[in-house]
C-alpha positions as CSV (number, residue, x, y, z in Angstrom):
1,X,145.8,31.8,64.8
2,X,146.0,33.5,68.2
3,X,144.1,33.6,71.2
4,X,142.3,36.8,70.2
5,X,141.6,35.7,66.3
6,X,140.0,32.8,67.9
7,X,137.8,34.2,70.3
8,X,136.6,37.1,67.7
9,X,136.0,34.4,65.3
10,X,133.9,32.4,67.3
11,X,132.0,35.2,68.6
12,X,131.2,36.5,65.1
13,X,129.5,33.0,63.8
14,X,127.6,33.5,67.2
15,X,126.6,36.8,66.6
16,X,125.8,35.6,62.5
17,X,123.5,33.3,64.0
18,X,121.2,36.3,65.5
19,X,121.6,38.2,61.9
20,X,120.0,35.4,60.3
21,X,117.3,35.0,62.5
22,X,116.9,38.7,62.3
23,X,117.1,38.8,58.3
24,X,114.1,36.0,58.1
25,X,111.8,37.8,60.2
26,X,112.4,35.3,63.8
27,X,113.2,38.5,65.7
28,X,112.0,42.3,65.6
29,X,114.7,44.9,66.2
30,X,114.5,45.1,69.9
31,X,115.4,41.3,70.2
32,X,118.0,41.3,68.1
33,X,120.1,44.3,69.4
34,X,119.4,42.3,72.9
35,X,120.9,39.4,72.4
36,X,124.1,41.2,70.8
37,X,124.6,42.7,73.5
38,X,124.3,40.5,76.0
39,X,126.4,38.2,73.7
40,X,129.3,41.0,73.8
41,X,129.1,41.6,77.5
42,X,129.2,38.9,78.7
43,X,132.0,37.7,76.8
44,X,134.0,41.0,77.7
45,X,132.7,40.0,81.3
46,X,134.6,36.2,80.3
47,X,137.9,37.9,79.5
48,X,137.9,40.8,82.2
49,X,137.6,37.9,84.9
50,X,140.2,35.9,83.7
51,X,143.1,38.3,82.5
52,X,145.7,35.1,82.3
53,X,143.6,34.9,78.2
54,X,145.6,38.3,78.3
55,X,143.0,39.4,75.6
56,X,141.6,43.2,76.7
57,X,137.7,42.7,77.4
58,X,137.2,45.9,76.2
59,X,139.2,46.0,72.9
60,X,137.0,43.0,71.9
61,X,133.4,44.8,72.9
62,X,134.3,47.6,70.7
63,X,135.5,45.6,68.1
64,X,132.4,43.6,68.0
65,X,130.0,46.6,68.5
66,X,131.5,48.1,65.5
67,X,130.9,45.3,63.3
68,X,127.8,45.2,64.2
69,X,126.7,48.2,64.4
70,X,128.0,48.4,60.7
71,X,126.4,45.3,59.5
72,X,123.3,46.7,60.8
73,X,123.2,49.9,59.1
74,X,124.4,48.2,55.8
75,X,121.0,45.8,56.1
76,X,119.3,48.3,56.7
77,X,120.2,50.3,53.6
78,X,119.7,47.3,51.4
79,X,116.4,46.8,52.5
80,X,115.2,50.9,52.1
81,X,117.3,50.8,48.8
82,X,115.2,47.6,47.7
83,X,111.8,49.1,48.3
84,X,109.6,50.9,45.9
85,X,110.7,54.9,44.9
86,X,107.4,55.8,46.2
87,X,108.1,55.0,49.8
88,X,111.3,57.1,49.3
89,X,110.0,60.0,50.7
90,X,109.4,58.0,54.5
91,X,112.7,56.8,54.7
92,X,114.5,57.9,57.3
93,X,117.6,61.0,57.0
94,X,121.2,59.9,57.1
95,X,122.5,59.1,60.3
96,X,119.3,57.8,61.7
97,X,119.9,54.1,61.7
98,X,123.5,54.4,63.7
99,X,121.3,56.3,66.2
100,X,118.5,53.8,66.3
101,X,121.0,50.6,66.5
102,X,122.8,52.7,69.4
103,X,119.4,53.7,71.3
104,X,118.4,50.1,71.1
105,X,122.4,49.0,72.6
106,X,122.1,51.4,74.9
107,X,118.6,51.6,76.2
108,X,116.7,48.0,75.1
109,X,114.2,49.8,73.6
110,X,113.2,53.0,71.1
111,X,111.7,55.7,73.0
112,X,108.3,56.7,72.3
């Protein structure tokens, strides 16, 4: 395993950890996406000051944001494609949950 395998791995048990606390109901949305991203950033921050790991801070904060941005949307769809037919008229159009998971990266919050 190399330096990079190792540091993505440990980061995705890390970043499990908040899904599962997420999936039982220990955190709302907002909460979640928070500690994601502090959890990426800072340990882009880690590898951007101290470039002797020779691992590209960057390359690693858009891996991880991918995978969870598409972890996210997947849950999500499980849980609207588990509810009742009758509620299938609320959910929400294609696309929207990308652009929620990003607003809440991005901003900490959804806008009113």
């Amino acid at each position: 395993m190399n330096c990079i395998d190792g540091i993505e791995g440990t980061l995705s048990y890390v970043l499990e950890g908040f899904r599962e606390r997420w999936a039982s109901g220990q955190d709302d949305d907002s909460e979640f996406v928070a500690n994601l991203k502090t959890t990426i950033e800072n340990a882009c921050r880690f590898l951007n000051e101290n470039s002797e790991i020779g691992v590209s801070g960057e390359l690693l904060g858009r891996v991880l944001y991918e995978q969870s941005r598409r972890w996210w949307v997947d849950a999500v769809k499980r849980i609207q494609d588990g509810e009742e037919e009758d509620d299938a008229a609320s959910r929400q159009d294609d696309g929207f949950n990308e652009y929620y998971f990003d607003i809440l990266y991005s901003r900490g919050t959804y806008p009113d």
